[in-house]
Structure formats: C-alpha cells, structure tokens
C-alpha positions as CSV (number, residue, x, y, z in Angstrom):
1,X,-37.4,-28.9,-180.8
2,X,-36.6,-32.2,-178.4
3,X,-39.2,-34.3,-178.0
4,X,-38.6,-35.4,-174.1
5,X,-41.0,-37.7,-172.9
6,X,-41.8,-37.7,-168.8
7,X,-41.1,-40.6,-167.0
8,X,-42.9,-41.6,-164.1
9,X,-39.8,-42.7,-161.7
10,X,-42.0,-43.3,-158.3
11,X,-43.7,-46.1,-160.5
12,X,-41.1,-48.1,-161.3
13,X,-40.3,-51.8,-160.1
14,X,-36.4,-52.2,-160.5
15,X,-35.6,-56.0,-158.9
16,X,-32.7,-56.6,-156.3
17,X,-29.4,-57.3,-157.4
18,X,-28.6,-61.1,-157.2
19,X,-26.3,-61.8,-154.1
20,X,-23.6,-63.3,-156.1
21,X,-23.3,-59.3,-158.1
22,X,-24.3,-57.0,-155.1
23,X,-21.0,-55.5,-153.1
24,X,-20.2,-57.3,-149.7
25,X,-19.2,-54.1,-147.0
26,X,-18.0,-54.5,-144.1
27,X,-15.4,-51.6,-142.1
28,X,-12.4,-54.3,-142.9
29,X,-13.3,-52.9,-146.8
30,X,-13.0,-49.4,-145.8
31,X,-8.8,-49.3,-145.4
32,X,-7.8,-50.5,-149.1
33,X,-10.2,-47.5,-149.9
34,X,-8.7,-44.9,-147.9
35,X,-5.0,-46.6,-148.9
36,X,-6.0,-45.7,-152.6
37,X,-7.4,-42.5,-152.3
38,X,-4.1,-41.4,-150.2
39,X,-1.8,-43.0,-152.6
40,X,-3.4,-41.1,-155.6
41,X,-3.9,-38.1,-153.5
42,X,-7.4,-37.6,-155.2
43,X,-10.9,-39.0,-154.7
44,X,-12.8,-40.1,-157.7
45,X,-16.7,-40.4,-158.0
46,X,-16.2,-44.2,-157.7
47,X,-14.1,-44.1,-154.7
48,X,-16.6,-41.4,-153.0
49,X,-19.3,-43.9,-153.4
50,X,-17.8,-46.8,-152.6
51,X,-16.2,-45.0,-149.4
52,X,-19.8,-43.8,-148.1
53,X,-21.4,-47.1,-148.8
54,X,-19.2,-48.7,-146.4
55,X,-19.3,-46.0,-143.8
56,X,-22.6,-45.7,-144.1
57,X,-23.2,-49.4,-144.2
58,X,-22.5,-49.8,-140.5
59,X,-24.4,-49.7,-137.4
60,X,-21.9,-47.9,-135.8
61,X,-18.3,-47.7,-136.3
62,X,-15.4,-48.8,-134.7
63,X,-12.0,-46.4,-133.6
64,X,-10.2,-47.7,-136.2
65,X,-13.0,-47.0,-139.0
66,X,-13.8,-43.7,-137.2
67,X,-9.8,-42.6,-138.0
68,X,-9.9,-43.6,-141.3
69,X,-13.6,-40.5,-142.1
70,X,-11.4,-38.2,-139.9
71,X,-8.5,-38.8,-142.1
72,X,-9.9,-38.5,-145.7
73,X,-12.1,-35.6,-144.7
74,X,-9.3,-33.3,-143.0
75,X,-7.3,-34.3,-145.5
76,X,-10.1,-32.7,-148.1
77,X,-10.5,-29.9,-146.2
78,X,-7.1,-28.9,-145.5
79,X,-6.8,-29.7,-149.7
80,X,-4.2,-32.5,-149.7
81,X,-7.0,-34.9,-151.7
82,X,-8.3,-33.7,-155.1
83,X,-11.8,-34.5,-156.0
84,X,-11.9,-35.8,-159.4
85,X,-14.9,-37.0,-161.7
C-alpha cells in the first residue's frame, strides 16, 4: 500500500516570479504563436498555454488579435491543427 500524504494546497505561500523571469504579453506576442502552430499544423500544451495567456492577458482585443482566435480555433474545429501533448 502507498503511503500518500494530504497536502493542504489553499495554505500555501508560493512568492511572485521576479520581473526579470516572468513572461512579458502583449497581442504583438500573439502572431509568432499562431505563425508556429500553423506551420507545424499542431498545437502543443506549451503553445496552448502560451496562446491563452496572451489572449487572455488583454483588456480587450484588437481586429487583428481577434483574427488570429478565429483562425486557430476554426482551424481546430474544422481539424486542420492537431492537438498534441
């Protein structure tokens, strides 16, 4: 038998990330992303998160940024992106 011990995850302090390590997103960051994932034709985890971090980072976005969600997400649901771990 595993011995699993519970940890109490609501009690836990974790400290920011420095500045100088934490990502810096802005909707310029978002087309290199969407470039990749349409040049691999697949989406990995890391490109998923890094994707919705920047879309999600903004206040609003712009037409441009707005094109570039539309794209990768009819392009998943019509199944020309694979989703890869």
């Amino acid at each position: 038998m595993i011995n699993r011990k519970r940890v109490d995850y609501e009690n836990i302090d974790v400290p920011p990330a420095p500045m100088s390590t934490q990502m810096h997103l802005s909707a310029s960051s978002l087309e290199p992303i969407v470039n990749h994932i349409f040049q691999s034709r697949c989406i990995t985890r890391s490109d998923q998160q890094r994707f919705m971090a920047i879309a999600l980072s903004q206040d609003s976005l712009g037409q441009n940024e707005k094109m570039l969600v539309d794209r990768v997400f009819e392009a998943l649901r019509k199944g020309l992106l694979r989703v890869v771990d």
